[in-house]
SEKOL-709309 format. One record per residue (C-alpha): residue in one letter; y, z, x. Coordinates in steps of 0.5 Angstrom, whole numbers. Layout:
N
+--------+-------+-------+-------+
! residu !    c2 !    c3 !    c1 !
+--------+-------+-------+-------+
!      a !     Y !     Z !     X !
...
+--------+-------+-------+-------+
% end
This chain:
138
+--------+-------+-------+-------+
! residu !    c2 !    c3 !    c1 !
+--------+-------+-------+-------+
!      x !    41 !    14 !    41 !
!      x !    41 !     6 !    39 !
!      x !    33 !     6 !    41 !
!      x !    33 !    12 !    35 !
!      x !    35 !     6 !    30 !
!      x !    32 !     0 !    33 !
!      x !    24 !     4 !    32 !
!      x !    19 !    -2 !    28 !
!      x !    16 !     4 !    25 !
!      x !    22 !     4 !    20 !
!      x !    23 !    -4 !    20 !
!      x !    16 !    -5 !    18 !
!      x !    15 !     0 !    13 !
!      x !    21 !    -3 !     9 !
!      x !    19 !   -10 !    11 !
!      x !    12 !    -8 !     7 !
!      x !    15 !    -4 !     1 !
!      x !    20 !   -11 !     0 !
!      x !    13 !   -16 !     1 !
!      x !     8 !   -11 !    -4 !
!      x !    15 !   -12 !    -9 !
!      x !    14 !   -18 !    -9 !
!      x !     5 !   -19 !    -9 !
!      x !     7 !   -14 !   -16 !
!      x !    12 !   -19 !   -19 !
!      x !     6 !   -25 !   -17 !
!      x !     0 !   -22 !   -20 !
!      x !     5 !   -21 !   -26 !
!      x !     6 !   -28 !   -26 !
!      x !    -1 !   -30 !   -25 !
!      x !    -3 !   -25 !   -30 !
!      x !     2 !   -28 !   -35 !
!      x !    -1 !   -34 !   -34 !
!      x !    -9 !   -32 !   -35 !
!      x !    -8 !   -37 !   -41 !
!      x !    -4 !   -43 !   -38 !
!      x !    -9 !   -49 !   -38 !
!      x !    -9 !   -52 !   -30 !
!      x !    -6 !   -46 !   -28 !
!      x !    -7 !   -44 !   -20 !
!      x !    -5 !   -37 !   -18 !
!      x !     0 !   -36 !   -13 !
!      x !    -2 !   -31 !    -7 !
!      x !     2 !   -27 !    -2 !
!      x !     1 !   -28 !     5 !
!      x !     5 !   -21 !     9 !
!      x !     0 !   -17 !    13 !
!      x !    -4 !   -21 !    16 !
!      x !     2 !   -25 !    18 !
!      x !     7 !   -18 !    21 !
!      x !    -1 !   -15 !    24 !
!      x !    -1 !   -22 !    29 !
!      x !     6 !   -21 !    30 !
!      x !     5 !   -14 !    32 !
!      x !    -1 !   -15 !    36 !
!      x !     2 !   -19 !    40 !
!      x !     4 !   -13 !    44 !
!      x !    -2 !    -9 !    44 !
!      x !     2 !    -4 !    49 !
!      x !     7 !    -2 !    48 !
!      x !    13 !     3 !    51 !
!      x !    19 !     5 !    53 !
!      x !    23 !     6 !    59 !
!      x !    27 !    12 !    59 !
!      x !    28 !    12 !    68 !
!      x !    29 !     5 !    71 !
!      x !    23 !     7 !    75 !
!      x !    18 !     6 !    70 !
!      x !    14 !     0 !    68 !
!      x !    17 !    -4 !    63 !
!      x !    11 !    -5 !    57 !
!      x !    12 !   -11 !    52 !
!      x !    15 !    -9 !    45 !
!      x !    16 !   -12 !    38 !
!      x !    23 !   -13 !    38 !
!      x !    28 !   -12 !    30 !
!      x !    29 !   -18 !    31 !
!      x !    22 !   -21 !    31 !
!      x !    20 !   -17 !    25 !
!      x !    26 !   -18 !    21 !
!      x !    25 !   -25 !    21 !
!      x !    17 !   -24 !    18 !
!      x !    18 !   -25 !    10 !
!      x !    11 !   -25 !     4 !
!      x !    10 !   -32 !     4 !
!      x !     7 !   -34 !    -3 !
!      x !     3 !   -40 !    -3 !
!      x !    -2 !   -43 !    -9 !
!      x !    -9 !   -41 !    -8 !
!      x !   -13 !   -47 !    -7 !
!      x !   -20 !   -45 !   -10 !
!      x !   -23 !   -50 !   -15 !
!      x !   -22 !   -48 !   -22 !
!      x !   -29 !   -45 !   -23 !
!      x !   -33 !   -48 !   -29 !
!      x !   -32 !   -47 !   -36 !
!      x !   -26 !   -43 !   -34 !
!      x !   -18 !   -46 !   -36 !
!      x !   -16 !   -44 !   -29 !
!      x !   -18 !   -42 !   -22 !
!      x !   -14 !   -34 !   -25 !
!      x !   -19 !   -28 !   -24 !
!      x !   -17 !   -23 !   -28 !
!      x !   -21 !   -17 !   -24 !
!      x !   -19 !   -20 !   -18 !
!      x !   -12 !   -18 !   -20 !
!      x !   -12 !   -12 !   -22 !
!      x !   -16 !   -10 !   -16 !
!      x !   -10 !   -13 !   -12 !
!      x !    -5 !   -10 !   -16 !
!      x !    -8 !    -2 !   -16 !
!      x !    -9 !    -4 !    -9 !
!      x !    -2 !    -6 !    -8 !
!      x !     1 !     0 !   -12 !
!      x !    -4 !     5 !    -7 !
!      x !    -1 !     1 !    -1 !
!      x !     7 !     1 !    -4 !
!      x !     6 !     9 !    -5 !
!      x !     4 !    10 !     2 !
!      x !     8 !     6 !     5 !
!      x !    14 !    10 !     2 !
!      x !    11 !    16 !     3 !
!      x !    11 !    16 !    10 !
!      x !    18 !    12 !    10 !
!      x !    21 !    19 !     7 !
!      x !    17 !    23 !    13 !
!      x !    20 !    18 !    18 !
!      x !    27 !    19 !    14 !
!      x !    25 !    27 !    14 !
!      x !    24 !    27 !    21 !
!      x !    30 !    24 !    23 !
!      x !    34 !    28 !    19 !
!      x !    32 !    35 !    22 !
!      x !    33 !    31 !    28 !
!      x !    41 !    30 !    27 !
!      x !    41 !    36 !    23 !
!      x !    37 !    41 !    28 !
!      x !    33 !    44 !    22 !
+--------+-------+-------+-------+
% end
C-alpha cells in the first residue's frame, strides 16, 4: 500500500501544475512590463530540469519477490526537491526595441502553457479516478 502513495507519476504531475502556475504569473509579468524600458523578460526553467532527473533512470521497476532484479527508480524525494527555477532571459535587446520582451513569444508560451496545465490536471484526475476505484472497488 505505501508503493500506492509513493508513484512519481502523481508527484510530477503536481509538481508541473505548481511550475506551469508560475510560467503564467511570469509571462504576466513580462507582458505587464512590454513597456518598461531596459526591461529583461524572466523565464522558467521546470521540464527540461524534472526530464534529466527522470531520465536519469530510464529503467524502471518494481519488486515485488526479494528474487527479482532491482531496477533504478526516481525516488519522492528526488522530484520533491525539483522547483521551476525563474531566471532573466539573457538576449540582447534587439534594435530599435525598449527591450529584449517578445510579445508573440509570449502569448505562444502562455497557450502553451495553458494547453500543458489543462492536460496535466486531466490526467491528475484520471490518476486520482483510478485510485479511487481502486479503494473503493467500483
Amino acid at each position: 500500500m505505501r508503493a500506492l502513495f509513493q508513484d512519481t507519476g502523481f508527484f510530477a504531475l503536481k509538481k508541473g501544475i505548481e511550475a506551469y502556475k508560475v510560467r503564467q504569473t511570469v509571462i504576466a509579468h513580462n507582458l505587464s512590463n512590454i513597456t518598461t524600458p531596459r526591461y529583461r523578460a524572466l523565464r522558467v526553467e521546470f521540464e527540461e530540469i524534472l526530464r534529466q532527473r527522470l531520465q536519469a533512470f530510464k529503467i524502471r521497476g518494481k519488486r515485488t519477490h526479494p528474487r527479482h532484479i532491482p531496477c533504478g527508480r526516481v525516488t519522492l524525494r528526488e522530484i520533491a526537491n525539483e522547483v521551476p527555477r525563474v531566471g532573466v532571459d539573457r538576449s540582447p535587446i534587439p534594435p530599435g526595441r525598449i527591450n529584449n520582451v517578445n510579445v508573440d513569444k509570449e502569448i505562444t508560451q502562455m497557450a502553451m502553457t495553458g494547453v500543458r496545465w489543462d492536460a496535466a490536471v486531466q490526467l491528475l484526475n484520471y490518476k486520482y479516478k483510478k485510485l479511487m476505484s481502486a479503494i473503493t472497488g467500483r
